[in-house]
PDB file with SEQRES, HELIX, SHEET and CRYST1 records, atoms N, CA, C and O in Angstrom:
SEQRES   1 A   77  UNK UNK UNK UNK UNK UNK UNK UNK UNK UNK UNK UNK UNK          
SEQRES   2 A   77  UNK UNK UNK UNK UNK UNK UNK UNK UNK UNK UNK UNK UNK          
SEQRES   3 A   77  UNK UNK UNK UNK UNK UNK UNK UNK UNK UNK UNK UNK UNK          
SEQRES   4 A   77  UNK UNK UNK UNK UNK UNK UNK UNK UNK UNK UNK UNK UNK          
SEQRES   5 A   77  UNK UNK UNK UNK UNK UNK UNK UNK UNK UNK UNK UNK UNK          
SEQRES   6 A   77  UNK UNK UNK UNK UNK UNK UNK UNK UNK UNK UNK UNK              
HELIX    1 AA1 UNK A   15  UNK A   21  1                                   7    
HELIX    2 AA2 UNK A   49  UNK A   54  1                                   6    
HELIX    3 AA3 UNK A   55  UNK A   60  3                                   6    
SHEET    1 AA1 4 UNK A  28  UNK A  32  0                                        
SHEET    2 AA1 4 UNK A  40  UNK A  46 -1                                        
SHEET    3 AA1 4 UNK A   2  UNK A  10 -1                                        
SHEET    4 AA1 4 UNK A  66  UNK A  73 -1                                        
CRYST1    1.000    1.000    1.000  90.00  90.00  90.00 P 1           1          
ATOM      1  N   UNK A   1       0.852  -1.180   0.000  1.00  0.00           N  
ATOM      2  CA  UNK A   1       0.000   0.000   0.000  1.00  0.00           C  
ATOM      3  C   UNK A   1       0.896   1.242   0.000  1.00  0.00           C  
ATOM      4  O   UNK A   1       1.817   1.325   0.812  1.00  0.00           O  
ATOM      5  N   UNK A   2       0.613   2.344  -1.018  1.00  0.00           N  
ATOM      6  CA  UNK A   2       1.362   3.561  -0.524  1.00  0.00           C  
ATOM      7  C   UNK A   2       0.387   4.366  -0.426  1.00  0.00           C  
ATOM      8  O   UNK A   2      -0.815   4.345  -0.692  1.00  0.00           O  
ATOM      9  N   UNK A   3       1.458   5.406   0.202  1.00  0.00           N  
ATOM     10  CA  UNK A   3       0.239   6.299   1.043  1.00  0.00           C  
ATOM     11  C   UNK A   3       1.353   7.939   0.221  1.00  0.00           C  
ATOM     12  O   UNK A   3       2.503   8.169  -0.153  1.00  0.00           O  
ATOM     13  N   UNK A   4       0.176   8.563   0.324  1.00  0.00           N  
ATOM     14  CA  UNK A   4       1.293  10.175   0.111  1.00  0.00           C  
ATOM     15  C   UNK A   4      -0.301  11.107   0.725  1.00  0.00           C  
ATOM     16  O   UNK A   4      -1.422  10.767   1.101  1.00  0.00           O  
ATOM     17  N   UNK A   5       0.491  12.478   0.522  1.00  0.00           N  
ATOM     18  CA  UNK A   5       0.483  13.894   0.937  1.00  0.00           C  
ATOM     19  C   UNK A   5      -0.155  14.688  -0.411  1.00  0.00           C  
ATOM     20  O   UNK A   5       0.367  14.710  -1.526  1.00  0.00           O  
ATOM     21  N   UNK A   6      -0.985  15.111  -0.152  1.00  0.00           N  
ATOM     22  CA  UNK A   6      -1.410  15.738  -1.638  1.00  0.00           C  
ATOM     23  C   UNK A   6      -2.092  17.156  -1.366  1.00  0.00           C  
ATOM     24  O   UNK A   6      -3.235  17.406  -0.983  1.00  0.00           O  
ATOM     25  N   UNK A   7      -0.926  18.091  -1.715  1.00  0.00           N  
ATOM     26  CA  UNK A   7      -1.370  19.318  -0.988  1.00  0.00           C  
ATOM     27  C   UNK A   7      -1.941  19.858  -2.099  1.00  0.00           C  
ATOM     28  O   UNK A   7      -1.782  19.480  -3.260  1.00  0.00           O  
ATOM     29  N   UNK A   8      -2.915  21.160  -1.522  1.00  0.00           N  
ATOM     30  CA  UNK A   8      -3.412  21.295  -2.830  1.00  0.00           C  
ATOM     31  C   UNK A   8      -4.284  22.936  -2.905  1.00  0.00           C  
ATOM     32  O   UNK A   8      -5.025  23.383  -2.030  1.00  0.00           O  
ATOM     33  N   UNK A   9      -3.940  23.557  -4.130  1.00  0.00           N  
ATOM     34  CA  UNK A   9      -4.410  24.918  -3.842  1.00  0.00           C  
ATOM     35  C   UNK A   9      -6.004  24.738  -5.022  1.00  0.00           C  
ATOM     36  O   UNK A   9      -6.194  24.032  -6.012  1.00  0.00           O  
ATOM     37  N   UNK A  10      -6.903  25.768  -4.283  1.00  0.00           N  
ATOM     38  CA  UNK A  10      -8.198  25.913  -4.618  1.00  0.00           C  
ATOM     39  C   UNK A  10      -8.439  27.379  -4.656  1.00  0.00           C  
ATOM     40  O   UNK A  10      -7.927  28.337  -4.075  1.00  0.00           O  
ATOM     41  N   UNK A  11     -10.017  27.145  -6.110  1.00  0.00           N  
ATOM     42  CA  UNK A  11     -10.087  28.895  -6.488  1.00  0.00           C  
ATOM     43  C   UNK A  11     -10.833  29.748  -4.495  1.00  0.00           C  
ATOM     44  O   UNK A  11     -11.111  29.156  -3.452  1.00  0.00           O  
ATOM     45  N   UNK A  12     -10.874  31.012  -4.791  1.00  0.00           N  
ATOM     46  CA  UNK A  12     -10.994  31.584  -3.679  1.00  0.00           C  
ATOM     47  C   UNK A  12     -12.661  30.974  -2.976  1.00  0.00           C  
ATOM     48  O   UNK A  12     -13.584  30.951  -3.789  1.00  0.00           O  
ATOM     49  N   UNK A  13     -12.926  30.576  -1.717  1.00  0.00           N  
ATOM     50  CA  UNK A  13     -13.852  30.487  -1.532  1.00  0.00           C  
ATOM     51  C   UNK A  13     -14.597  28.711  -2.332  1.00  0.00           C  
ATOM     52  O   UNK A  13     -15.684  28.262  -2.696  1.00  0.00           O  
ATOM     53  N   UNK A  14     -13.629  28.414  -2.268  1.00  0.00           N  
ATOM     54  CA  UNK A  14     -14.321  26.979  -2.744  1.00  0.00           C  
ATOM     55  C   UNK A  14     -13.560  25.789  -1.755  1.00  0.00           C  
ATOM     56  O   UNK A  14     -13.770  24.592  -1.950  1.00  0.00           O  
ATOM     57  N   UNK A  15     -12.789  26.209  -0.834  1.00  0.00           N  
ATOM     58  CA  UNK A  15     -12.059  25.388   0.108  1.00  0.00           C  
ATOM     59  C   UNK A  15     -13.302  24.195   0.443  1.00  0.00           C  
ATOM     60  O   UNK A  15     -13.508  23.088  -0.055  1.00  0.00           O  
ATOM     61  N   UNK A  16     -13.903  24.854   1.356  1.00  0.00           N  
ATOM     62  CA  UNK A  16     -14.856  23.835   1.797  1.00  0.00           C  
ATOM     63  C   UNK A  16     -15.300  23.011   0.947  1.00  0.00           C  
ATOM     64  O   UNK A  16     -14.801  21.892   0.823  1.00  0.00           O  
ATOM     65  N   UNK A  17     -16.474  23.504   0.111  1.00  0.00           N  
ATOM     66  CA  UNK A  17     -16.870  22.632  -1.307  1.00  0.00           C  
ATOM     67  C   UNK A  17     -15.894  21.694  -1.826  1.00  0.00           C  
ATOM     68  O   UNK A  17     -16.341  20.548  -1.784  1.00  0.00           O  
ATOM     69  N   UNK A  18     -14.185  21.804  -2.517  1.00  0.00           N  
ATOM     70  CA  UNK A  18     -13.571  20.645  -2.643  1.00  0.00           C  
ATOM     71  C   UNK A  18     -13.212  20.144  -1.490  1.00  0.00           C  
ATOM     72  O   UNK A  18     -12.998  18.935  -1.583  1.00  0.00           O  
ATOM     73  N   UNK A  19     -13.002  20.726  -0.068  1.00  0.00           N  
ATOM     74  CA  UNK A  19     -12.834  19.553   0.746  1.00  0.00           C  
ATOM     75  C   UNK A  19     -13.892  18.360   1.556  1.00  0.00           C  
ATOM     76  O   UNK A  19     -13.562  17.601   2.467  1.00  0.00           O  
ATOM     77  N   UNK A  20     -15.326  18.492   0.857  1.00  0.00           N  
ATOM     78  CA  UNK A  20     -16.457  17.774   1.102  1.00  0.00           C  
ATOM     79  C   UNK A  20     -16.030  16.767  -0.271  1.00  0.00           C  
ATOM     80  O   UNK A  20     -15.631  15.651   0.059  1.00  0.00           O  
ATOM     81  N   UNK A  21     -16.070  17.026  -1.653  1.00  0.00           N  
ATOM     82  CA  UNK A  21     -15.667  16.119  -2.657  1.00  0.00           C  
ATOM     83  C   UNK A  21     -14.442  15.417  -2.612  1.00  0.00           C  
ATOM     84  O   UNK A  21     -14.236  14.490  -3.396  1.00  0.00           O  
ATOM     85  N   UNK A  22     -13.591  15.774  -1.754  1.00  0.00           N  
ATOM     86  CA  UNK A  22     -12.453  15.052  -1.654  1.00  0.00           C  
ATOM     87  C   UNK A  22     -12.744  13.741  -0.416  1.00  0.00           C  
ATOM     88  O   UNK A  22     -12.363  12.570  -0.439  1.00  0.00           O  
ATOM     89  N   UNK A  23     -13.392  14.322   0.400  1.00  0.00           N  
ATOM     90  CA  UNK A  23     -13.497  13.068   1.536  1.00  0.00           C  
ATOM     91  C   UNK A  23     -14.622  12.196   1.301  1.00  0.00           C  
ATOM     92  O   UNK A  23     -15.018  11.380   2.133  1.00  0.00           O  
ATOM     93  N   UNK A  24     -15.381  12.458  -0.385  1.00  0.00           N  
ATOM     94  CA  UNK A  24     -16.283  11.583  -0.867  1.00  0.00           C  
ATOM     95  C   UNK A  24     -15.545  10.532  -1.767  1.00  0.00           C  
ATOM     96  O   UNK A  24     -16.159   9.475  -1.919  1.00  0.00           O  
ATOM     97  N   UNK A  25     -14.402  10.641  -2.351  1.00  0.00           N  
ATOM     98  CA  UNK A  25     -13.675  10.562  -3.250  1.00  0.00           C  
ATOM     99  C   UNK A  25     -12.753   8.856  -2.642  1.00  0.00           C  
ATOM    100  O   UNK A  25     -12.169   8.780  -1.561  1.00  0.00           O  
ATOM    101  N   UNK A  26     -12.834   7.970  -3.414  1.00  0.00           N  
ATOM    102  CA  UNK A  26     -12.289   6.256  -3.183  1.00  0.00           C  
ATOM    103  C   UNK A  26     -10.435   6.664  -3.260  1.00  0.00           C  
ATOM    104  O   UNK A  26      -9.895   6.858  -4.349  1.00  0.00           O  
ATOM    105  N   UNK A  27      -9.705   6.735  -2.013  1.00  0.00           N  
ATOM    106  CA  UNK A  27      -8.532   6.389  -1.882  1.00  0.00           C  
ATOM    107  C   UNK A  27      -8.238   7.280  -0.803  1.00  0.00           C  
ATOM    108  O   UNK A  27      -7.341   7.063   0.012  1.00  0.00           O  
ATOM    109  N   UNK A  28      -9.152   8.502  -0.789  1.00  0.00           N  
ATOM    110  CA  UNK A  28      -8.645   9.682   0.204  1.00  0.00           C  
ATOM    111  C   UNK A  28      -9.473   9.169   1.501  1.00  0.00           C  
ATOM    112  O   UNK A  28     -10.632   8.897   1.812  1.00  0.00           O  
ATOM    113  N   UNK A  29      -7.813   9.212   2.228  1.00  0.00           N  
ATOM    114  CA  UNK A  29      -8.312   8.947   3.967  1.00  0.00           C  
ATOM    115  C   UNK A  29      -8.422  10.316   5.224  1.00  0.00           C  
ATOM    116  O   UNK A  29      -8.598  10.481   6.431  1.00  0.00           O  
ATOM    117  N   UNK A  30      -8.244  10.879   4.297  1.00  0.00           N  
ATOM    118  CA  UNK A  30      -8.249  12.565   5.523  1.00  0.00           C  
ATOM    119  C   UNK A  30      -7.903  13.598   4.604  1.00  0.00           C  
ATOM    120  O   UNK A  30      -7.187  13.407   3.621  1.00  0.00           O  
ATOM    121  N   UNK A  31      -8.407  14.688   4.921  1.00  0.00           N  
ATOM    122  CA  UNK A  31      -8.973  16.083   4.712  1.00  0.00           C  
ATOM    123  C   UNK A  31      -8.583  17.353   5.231  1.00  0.00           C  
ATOM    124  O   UNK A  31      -9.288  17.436   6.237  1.00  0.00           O  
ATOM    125  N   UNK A  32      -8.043  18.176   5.184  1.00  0.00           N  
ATOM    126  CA  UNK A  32      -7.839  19.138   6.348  1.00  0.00           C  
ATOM    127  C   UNK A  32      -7.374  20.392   5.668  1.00  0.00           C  
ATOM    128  O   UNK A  32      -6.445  20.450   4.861  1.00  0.00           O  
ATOM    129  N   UNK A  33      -8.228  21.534   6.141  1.00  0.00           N  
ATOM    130  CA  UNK A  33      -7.639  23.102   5.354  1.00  0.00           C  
ATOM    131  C   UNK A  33      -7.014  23.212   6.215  1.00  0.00           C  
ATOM    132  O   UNK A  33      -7.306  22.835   7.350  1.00  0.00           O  
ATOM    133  N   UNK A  34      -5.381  24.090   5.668  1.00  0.00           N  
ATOM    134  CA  UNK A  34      -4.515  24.171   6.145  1.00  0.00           C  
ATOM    135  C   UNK A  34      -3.479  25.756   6.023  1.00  0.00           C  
ATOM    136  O   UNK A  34      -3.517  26.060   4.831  1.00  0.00           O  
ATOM    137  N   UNK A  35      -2.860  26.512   6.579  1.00  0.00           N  
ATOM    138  CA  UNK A  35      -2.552  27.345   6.399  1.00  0.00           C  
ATOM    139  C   UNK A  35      -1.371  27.505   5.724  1.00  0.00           C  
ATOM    140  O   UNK A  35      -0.693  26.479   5.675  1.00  0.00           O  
ATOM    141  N   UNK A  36      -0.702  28.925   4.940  1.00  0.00           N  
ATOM    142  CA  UNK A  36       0.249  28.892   4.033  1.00  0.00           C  
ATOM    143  C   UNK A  36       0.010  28.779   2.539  1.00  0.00           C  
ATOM    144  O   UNK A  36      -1.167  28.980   2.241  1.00  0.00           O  
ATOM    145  N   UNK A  37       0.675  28.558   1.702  1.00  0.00           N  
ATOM    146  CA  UNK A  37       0.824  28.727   0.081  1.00  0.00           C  
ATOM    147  C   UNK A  37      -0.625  28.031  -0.289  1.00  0.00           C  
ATOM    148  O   UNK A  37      -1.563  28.525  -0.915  1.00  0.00           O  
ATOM    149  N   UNK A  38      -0.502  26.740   0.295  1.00  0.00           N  
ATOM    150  CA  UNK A  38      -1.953  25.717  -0.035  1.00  0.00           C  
ATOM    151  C   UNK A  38      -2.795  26.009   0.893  1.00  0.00           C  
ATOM    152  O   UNK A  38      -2.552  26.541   1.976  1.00  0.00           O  
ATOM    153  N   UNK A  39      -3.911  25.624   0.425  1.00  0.00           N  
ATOM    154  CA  UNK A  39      -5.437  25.508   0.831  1.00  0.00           C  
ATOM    155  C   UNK A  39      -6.014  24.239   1.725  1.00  0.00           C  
ATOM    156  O   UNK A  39      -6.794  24.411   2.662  1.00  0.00           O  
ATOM    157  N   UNK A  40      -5.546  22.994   1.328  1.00  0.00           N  
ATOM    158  CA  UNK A  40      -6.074  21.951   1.632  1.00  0.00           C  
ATOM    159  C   UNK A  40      -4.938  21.232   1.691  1.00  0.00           C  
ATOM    160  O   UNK A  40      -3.926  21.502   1.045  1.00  0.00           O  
ATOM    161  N   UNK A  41      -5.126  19.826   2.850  1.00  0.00           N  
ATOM    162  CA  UNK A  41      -3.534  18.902   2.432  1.00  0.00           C  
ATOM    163  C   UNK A  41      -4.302  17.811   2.479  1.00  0.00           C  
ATOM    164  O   UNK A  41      -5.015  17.767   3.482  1.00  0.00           O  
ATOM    165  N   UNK A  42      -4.438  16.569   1.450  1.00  0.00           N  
ATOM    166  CA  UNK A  42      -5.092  15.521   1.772  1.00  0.00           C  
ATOM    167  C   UNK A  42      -4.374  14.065   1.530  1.00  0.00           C  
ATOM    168  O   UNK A  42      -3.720  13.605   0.594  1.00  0.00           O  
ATOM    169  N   UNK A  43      -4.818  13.522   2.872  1.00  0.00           N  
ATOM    170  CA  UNK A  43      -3.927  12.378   2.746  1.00  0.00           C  
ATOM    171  C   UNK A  43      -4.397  10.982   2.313  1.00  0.00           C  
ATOM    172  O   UNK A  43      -5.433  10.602   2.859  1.00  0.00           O  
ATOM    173  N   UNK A  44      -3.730  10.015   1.286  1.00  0.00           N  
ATOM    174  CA  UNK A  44      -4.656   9.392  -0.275  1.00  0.00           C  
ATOM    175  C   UNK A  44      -3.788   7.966   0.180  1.00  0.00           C  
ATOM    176  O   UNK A  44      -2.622   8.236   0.468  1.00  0.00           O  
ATOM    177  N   UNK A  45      -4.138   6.491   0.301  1.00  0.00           N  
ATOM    178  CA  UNK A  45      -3.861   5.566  -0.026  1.00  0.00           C  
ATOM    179  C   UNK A  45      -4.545   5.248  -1.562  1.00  0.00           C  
ATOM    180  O   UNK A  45      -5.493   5.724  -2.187  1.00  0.00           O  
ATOM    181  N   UNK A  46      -3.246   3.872  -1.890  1.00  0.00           N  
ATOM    182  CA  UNK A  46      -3.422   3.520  -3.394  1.00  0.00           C  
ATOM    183  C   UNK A  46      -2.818   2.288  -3.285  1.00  0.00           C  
ATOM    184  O   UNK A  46      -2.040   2.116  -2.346  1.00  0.00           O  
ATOM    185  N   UNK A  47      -2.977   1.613  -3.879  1.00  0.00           N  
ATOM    186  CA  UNK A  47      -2.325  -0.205  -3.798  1.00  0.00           C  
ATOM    187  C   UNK A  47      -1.073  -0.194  -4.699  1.00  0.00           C  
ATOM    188  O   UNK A  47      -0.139  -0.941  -4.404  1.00  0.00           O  
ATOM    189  N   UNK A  48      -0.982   0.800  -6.038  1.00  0.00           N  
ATOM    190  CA  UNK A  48       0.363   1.094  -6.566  1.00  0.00           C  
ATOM    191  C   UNK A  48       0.441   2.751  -7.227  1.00  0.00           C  
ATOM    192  O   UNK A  48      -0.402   3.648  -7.268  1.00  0.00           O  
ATOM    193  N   UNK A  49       1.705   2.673  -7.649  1.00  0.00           N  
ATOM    194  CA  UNK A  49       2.046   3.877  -7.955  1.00  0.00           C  
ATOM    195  C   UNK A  49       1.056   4.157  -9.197  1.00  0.00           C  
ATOM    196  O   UNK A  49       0.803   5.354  -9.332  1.00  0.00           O  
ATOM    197  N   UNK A  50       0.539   3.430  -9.986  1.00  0.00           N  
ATOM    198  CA  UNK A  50      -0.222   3.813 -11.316  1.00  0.00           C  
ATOM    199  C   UNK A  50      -1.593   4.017 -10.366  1.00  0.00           C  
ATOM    200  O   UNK A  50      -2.102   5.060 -10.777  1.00  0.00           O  
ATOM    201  N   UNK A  51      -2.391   3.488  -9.303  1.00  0.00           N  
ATOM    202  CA  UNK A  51      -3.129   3.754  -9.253  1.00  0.00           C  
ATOM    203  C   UNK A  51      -3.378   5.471  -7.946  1.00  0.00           C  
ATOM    204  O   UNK A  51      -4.294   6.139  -7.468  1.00  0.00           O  
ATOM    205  N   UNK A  52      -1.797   5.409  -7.937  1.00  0.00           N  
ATOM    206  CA  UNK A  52      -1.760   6.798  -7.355  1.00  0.00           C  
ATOM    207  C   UNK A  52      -2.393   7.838  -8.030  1.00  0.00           C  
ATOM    208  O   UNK A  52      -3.369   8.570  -7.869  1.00  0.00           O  
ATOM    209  N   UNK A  53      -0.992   7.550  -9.309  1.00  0.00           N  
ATOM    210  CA  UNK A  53      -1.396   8.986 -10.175  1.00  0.00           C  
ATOM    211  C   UNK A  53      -2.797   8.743 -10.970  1.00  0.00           C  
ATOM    212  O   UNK A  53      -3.141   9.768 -11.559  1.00  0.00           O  
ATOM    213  N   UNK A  54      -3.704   7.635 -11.138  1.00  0.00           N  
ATOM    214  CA  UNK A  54      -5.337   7.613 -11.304  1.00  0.00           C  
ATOM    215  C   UNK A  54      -6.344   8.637 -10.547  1.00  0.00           C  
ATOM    216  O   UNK A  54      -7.275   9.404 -10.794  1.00  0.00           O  
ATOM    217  N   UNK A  55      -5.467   8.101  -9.338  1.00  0.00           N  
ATOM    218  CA  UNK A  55      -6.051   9.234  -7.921  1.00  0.00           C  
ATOM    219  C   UNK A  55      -6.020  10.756  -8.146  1.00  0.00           C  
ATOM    220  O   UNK A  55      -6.980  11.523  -8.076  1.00  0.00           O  
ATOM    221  N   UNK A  56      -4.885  11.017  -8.398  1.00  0.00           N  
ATOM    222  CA  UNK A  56      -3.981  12.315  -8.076  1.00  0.00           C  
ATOM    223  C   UNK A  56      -4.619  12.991  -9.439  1.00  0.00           C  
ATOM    224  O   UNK A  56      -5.357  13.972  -9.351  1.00  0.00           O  
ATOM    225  N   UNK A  57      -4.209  12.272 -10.965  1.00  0.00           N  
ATOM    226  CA  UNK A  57      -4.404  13.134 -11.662  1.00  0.00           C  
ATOM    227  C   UNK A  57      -5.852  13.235 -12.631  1.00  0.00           C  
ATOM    228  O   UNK A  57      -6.092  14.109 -13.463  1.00  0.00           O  
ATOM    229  N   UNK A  58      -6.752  12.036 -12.245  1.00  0.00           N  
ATOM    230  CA  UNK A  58      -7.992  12.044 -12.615  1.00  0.00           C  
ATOM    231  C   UNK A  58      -9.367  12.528 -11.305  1.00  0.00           C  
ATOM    232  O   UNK A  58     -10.381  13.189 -11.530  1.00  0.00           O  
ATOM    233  N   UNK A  59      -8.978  12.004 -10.160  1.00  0.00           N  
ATOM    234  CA  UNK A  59     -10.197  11.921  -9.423  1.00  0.00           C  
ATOM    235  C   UNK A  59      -9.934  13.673  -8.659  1.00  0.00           C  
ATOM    236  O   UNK A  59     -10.868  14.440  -8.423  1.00  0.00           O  
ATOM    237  N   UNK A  60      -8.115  14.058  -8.325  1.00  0.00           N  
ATOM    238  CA  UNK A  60      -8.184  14.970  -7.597  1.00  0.00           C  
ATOM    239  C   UNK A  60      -8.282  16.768  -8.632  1.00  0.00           C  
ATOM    240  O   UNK A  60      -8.877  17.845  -8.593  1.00  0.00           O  
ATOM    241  N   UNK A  61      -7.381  16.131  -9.328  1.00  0.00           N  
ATOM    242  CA  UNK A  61      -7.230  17.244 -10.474  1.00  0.00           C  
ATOM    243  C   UNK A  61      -8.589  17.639 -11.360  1.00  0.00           C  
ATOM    244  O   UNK A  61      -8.735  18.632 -12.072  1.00  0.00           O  
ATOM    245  N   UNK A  62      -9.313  16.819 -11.162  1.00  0.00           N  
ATOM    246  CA  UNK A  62     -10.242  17.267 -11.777  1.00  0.00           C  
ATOM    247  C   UNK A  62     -11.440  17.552 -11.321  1.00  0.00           C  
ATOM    248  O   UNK A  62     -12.411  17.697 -12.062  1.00  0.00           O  
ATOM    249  N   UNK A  63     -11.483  17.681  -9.780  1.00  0.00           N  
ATOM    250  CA  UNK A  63     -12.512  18.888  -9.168  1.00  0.00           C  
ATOM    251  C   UNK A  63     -12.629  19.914  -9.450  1.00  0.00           C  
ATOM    252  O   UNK A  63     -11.749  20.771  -9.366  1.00  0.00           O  
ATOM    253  N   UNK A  64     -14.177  20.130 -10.006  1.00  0.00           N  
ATOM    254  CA  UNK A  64     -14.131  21.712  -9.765  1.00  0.00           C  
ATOM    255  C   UNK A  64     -13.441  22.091  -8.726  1.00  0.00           C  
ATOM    256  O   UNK A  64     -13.370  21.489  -7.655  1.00  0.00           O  
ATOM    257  N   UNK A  65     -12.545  23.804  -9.216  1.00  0.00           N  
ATOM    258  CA  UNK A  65     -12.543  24.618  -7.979  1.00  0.00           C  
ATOM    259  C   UNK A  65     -10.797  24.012  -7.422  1.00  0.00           C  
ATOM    260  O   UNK A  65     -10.253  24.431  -6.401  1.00  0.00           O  
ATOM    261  N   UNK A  66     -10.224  23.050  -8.302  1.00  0.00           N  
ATOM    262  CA  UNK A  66      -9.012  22.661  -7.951  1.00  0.00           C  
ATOM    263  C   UNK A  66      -7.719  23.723  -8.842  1.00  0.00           C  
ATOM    264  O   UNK A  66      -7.418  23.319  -9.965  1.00  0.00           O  
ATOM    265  N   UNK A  67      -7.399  24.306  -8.611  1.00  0.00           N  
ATOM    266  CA  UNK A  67      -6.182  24.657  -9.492  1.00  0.00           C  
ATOM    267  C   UNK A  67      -4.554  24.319  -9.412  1.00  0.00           C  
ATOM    268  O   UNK A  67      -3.634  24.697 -10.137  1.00  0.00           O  
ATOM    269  N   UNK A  68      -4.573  23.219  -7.915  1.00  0.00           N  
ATOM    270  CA  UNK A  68      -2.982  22.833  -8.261  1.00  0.00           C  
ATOM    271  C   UNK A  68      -2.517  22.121  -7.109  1.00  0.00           C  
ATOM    272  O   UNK A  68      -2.713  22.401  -5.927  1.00  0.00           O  
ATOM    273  N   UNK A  69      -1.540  20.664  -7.857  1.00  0.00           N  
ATOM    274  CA  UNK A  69      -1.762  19.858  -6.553  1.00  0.00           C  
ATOM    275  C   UNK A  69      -0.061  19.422  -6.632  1.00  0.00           C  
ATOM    276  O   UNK A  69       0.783  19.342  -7.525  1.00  0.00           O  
ATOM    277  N   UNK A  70      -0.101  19.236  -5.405  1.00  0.00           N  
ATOM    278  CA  UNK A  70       1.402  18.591  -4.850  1.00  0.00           C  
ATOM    279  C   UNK A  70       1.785  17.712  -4.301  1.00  0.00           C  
ATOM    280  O   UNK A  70       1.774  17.843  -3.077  1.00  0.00           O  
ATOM    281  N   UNK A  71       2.378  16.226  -4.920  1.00  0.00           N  
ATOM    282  CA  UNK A  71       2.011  15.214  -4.017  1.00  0.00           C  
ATOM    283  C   UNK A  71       3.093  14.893  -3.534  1.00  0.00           C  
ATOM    284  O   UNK A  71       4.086  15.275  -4.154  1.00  0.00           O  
ATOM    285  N   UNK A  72       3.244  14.307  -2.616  1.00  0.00           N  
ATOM    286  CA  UNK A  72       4.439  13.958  -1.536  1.00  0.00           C  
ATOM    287  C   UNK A  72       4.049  12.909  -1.273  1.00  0.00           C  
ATOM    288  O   UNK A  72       2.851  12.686  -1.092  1.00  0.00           O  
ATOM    289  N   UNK A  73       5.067  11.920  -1.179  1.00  0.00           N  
ATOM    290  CA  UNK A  73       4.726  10.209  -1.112  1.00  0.00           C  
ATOM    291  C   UNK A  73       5.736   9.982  -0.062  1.00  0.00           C  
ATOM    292  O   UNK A  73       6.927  10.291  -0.067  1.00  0.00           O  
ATOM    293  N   UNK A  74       4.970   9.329   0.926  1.00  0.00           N  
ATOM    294  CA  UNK A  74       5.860   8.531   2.274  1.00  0.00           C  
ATOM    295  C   UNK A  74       6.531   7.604   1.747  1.00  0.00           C  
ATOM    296  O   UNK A  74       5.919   7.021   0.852  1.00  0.00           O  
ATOM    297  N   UNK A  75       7.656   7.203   1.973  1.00  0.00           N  
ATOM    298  CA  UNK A  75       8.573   6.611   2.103  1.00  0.00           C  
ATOM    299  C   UNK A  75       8.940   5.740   2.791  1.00  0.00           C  
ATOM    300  O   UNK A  75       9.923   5.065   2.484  1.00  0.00           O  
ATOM    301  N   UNK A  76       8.155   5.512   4.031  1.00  0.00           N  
ATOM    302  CA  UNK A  76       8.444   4.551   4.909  1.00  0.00           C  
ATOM    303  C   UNK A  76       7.634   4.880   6.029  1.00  0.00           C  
ATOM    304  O   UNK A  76       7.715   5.932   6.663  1.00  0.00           O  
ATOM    305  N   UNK A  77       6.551   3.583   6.335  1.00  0.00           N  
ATOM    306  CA  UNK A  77       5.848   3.721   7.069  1.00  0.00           C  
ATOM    307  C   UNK A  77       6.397   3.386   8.570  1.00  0.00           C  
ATOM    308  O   UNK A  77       5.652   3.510   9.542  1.00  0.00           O  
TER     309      UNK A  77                                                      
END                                                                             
């Protein structure tokens, strides 16, 4: 299983709204607005790296209201 960090900036005033679609969303295990450059940091299991970036660049990237994501992958649990 890997797990990563998927920080992520949103248009003004839509924080909440993608962070309700994100914790509806199959791989994401937590949610949280967060302060600094990004908006949101959400943390995503996946069974492999292809079905990461499925995650990352189909289910997350393509919320409304998403404009830019950053993923950071643990390394060792």
């Amino acid at each position: 299983m890997m797990r990563a960090y998927v920080l992520l900036k949103v248009e003004v005033g839509r924080a909440h709204e993608v962070a309700q679609a994100l914790r509806n969303t199959k791989g994401v295990t937590g949610v949280d607005p967060i302060t600094g450059p990004n908006d949101l940091i959400a943390q995503v299991e996946a069974s492999s790296a292809q079905d990461l970036a499925d995650l990352v660049f189909s289910s997350m990237q393509d919320l409304d209201g998403v404009r830019e994501t950053d993923t950071r992958i643990v390394l060792d649990d």
